[in-house]
N, C-alpha and C positions, 0 to 999 in steps of 0.2 A: 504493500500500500504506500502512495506515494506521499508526502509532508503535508501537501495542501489538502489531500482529502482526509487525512486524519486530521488535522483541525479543525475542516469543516466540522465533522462528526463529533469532535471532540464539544462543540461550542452547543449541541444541540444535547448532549450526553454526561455533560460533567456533572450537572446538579444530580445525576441518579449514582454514575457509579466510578467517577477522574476518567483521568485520561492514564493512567501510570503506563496502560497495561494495552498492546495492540491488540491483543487478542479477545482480551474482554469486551475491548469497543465493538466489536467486531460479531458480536456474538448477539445484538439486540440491532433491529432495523425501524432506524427512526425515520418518521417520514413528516411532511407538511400539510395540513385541511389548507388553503388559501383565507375559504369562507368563514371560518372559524376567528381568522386575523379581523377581516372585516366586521363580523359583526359586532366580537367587542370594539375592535377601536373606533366603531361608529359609539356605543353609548360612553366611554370615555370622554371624545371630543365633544359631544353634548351633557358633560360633567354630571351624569346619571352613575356612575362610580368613579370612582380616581382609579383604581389598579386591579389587577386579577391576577394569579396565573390560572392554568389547566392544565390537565394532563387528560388526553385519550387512549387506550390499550387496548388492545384485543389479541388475546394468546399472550406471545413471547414480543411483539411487535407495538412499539408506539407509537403509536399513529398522527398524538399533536403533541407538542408541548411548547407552551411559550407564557414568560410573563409580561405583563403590559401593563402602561401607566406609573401610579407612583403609592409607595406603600404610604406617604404622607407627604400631602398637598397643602394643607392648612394648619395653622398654631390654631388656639382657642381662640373663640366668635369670629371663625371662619374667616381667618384673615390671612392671605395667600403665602405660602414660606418666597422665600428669597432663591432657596436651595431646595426645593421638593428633594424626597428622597426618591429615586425611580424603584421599581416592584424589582424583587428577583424571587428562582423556583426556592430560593434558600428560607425565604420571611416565612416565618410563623403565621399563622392564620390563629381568630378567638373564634371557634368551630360552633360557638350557641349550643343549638340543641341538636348538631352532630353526636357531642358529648353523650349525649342517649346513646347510640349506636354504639358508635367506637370508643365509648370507654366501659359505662353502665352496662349493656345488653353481654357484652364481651366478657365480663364482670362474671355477671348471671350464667350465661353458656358454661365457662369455666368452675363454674360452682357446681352447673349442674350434671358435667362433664367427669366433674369428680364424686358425684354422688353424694354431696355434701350437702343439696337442698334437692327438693322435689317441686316441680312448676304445679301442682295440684298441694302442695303447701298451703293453710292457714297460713297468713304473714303472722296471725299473731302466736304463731308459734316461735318467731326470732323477736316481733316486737310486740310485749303482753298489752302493751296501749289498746289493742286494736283488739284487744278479746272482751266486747260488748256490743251488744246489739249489732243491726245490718252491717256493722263494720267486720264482724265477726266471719265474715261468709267471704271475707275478699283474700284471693288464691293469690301469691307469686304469677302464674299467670295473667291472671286481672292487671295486673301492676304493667307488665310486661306487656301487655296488646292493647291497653288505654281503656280497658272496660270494670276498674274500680268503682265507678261510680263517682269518683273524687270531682275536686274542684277544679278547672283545669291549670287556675293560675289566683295566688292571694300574695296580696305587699306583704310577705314574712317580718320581713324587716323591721315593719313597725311593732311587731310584739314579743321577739325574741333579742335576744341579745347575744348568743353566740350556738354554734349547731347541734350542740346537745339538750338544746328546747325544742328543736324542729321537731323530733317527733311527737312529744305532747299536745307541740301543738296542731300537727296537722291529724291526729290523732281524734281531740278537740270537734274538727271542724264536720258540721252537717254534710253527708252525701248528696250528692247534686243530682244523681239518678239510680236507679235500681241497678247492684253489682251484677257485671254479668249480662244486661240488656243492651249494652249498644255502643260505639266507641264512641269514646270522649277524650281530648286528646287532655293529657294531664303534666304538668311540671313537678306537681304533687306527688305522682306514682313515683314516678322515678328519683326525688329525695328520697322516696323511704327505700326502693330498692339499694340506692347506696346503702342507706342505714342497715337493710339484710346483709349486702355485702361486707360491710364492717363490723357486723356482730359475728357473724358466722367463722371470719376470718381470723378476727381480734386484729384487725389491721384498719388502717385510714382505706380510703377510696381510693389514692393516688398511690398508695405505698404496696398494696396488692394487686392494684394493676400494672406498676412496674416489675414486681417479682412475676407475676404468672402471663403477665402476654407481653407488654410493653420490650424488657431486657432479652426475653427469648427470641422474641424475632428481630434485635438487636437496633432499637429503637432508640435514639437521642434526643429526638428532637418532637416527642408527644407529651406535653410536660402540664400540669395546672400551674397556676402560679408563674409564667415562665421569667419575670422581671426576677424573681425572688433567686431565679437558679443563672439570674446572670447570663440570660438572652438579651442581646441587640436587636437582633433582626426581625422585628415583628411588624405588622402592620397595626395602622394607626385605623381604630375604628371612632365613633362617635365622640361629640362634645360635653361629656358628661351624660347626663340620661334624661335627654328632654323625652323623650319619648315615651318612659314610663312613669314620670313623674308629669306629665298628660293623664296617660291613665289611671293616676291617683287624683289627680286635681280636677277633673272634666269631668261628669256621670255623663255628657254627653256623645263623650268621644269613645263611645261603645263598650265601657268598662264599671261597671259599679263596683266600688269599693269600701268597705264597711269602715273606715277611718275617719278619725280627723284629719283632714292633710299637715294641718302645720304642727297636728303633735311630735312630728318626725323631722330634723330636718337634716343630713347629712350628705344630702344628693353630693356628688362628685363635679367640681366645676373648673376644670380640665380636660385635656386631651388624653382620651384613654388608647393607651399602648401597651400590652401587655397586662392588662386588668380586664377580666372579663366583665362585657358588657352587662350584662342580667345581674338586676339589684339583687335578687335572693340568691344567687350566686354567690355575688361578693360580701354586701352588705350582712347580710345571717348567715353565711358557708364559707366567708372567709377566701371562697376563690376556688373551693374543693368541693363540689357539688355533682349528683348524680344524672341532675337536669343540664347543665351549663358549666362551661368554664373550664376544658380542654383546649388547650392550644397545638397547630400540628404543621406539618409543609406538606405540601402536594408528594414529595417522595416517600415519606411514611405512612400519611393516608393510602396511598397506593397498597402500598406490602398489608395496610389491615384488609383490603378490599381483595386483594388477590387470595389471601389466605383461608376466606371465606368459597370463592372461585374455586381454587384447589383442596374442599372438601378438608381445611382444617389443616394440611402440612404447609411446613413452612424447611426447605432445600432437606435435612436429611431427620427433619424431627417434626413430631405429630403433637402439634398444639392444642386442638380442639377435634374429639371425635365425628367424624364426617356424619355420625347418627344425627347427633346434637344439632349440627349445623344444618342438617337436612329439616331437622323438629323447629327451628326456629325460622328458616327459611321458606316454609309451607304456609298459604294462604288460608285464613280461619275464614271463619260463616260471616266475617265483617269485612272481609276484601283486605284483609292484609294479613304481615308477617308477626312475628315476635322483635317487638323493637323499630323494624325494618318497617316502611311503610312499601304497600303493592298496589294503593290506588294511582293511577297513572296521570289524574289532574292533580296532586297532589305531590310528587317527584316530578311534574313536567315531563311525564316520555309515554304521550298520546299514541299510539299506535303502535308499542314496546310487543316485544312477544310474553310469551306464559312465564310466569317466575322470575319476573322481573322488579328488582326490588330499589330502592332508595331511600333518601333523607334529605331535610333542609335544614339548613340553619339561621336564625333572623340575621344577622351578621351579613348575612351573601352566601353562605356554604350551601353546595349542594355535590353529591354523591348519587349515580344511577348507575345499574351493574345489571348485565343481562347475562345470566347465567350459560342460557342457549349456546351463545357466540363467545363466550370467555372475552366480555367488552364491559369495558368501565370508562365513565366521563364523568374526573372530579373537576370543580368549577368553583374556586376561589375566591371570593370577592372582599371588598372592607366599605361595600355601599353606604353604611352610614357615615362614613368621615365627607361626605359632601353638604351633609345635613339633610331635613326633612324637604318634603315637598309640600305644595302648596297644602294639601288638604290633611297636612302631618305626618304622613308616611313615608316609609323611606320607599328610593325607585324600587318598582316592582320586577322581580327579575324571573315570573315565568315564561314570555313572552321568549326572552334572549335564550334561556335555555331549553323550552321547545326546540325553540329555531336552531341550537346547534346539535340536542341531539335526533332533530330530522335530517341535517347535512350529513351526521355520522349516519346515520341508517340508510342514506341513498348513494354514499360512500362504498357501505360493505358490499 
C-alpha cells in the first residue's frame, strides 16, 4: 500500500483503531454516504444544532463516519465564542436517556444473565418500599418495558436531598395507571432499576457497570460524571436548564407539577459541559442515575451496539448470554423490546425490517440497529447548546434522522 493511501485511510480510521499498524487499517473498509454530509450540514448552517458526529456499520464494514460542526459555539446567554471549538469522533457525548439502554438495561441483562435476579421478580423483593398495595404487583419486568404504572417524570429534586431518599420517595408517589396495562414511558422505573442494581450488587450504578460490561469490552471513554474523571473533550450541551425549569414554572407548557417553584432554587446558570443535562440526574443522583447521565463517543457506543448484534461476544469472551439478549430483544404485546424501544415513529426508522430496535436521547442521541442486516446508525448530536426554539423546544431531530436512515436503506 502506497503512503498517500494509507493516510487517506488512516484520516477516516484513526478515531476507531490509529494508524500504528498497516495491516489493521487494512482489515475494516471505510466508505463515504455523500447525503448523509448534506443533510447535517444543511441543519448546522441553519444553527438547528452546532455539531454531530455519526457513525454507520453494517457487518465488519463502515459505511459513514464523520464529525461536523462544533462541540461549543457559544459561552452563557448565547453569546458566540471567538474560538468555537470544532466537533471531533473523540468528544464525549451526555447520552440522556440512552443511559437507559446502554448502561441501566445492560445492568439488568447482566444480572439476569447471572441468575442473580428474575424479570418476573417483585421489585419489592430488593426494594421493601414497594411491598404495599398496587405497588406490590410491579415485576422487574414492568420496570424494564415502561409498564409500572409509574409517573413518567416528577422534579425529584425538590424533595430529596441526596439519592438514598429517591426510593422513598418515588416509593411514596401515586401510580398513574394500572401495573401491567399499557406503556408509559417512565424516568421513574429506571431510578429504581438502578437502585435493584445496586442492592443486588452492593455496588454504585457506575462502579458495576465498569467491573461487568464497561472494563470487559475495554471501554475508556463511557464514564458518568466524566469532568470528575478529568475528561476535556466533551461536548457542550445547554444553558443551564431552561427547559425544565419551564416545566416546573408553566402548568401550561404541558407539565403539571405539584411544587412550589420558588421553594427550590438551585437551577445551574452556566454552560453545561460534562454535567448531565436532566435535573434529577444531577440535582438528587448526583450525576449517577439509572435514567440519565452517561457520557460516551460514537466509538464505544459502537462496540455496546455490536455486542448486542453479535449475540453477546465480545473478540474471544462471552459477555452476555445470546439467550438473554434474544429475551430482551423480542417485541412484547406493547410493540416493543426490554429497555430497547421497536416502535418505529419512535426511533425514527419508518419502514425498518422485523426486530428492529433503538433509542433517543433528549440531548440529540439516537441509536437504530437492525438486526437483519448486522447495520447500526448512531447519531450524535449536542442540539440544545443553540438554545430553545420559538415555541420552547429544542430543534426536532426526527425528521433528519428518518431522512438518513432512508439514504442508509436505499444505500444497502
Amino acid at each position: 500500500m502506497d503512503i498517500v493511501k494509507t493516510v487517506i485511510i488512516c484520516v477516516f480510521w484513526v478515531a476507531f483503531v490509529g494508524c500504528s499498524n498497516e495491516n489493521e487499517v487494512e482489515q475494516v473498509r471505510v466508505e463515504k454516504i455523500p447525503a448523509i454530509d448534506s443533510l447535517i450540514q444543511k441543519e448546522i448552517a441553519a444553527d438547528h444544532i452546532p455539531g454531530a458526529v455519526i457513525q454507520v456499520k453494517k457487518g465488519d464494514s463502515i459505511l459513514h463516519h464523520a464529525a461536523y460542526g462544533f462541540a461549543q459555539k457559544y459561552s452563557f446567554n448565547m453569546q458566540p465564542m471567538q474560538n468555537p471549538e470544532p466537533m471531533s469522533a473523540e468528544h464525549l457525548f451526555d447520552l440522556a436517556s440512552l443511559t437507559k439502554v446502554t448502561a441501566t438495561t445492560f445492568g439488568i441483562m447482566k444480572l439476569v444473565d447471572e441468575d442473580k435476579i428474575q424479570l418476573e421478580d417483585p421489585i419489592y423483593t430488593y426494594l421493601p418500599e414497594f411491598k404495599k398495595g398496587r405497588k406490590s404487583k410491579i415485576t422487574i419486568r414492568h420496570l424494564v418495558s415502561h409498564t409500572s404504572g409509574l409517573p413518567q417524570w416528577k422534579s425529584i429534586y425538590y424533595h430529596v436531598s441526596n439519592p438514598d431518599e429517591i426510593t422513598k420517595y418515588i416509593s411514596d408517589q401515586s401510580l398513574k395507571w394500572e401495573v401491567g396495562k399499557g406503556r408509559h414511558y417512565s424516568d421513574l422505573g429506571f431510578m429504581l432499576l438502578a437502585k435493584i442494581i445496586e442492592e443486588v450488587s452492593g455496588q454504585r450504578l457506575n462502579n458495576y457497570l465498569q467491573k461487568k460490561i464497561y472494563k470487559p469490552l475495554g471501554l475508556q471513554h463511557t464514564v458518568f460524571n466524566p469532568t470528575k474523571k478529568g475528561f476535556k473533550k466533551i461536548a457542550a450541551t445547554s444553558q443551564g436548564n431552561p427547559f425544565e425549569k419551564q416545566m416546573v414554572y408553566d402548568n401550561d407548557f404541558g407539565y403539571n407539577v405539584d411544587v412550589e417553584p420558588e421553594s427550590w432554587d438551585e437551577w445551574r446558570q452556566y454552560t453545561l459541559r460534562g454535567e448531565v443535562n436532566d435535573g434529577n440526574a444531577w440535582y438528587a443522583n448526583r450525576g449517577v442515575a439509572g435514567h440519565a447521565g452517561l457520557f460516551s463517543t460514537v466509538k464505544e457506543l459502537q462496540i455496546l451496539i455490536d455486542l448486542l448484534l453479535d449475540g453477546g461476544r465480545f473478540q474471544d469472551k462471552h459477555i452476555i448470554s445470546e439467550a438473554v439478549i434474544d429475551t430482551f430483544l423480542t417485541k412484547d404485546r406493547f410493540g416493543n423490546a426490554l429497555g430497547w424501544a421497536m416502535d418505529k415513529n419512535f426511533i425514527s426508522a419508518k419502514g425498518s425490517p422485523k426486530r428492529t430496535f433503538g433509542h433517543t436521547g433528549f440531548t440529540g442521541t439516537n441509536i437504530v440497529a437492525v438486526p437483519r442486516d448486522s447495520l447500526s446508525i448512531i447519531l450524535l448530536t449536542n442540539r440544545q447548546h443553540v438554545g430553545r426554539q420559538e415555541n420552547g423546544y429544542y430543534f426536532d431531530l426526527d425528521s433528519l434522522r428518518q431522512t438518513i436512515f432512508d439514504v442508509v436503506q436505499q444505500r444497502k
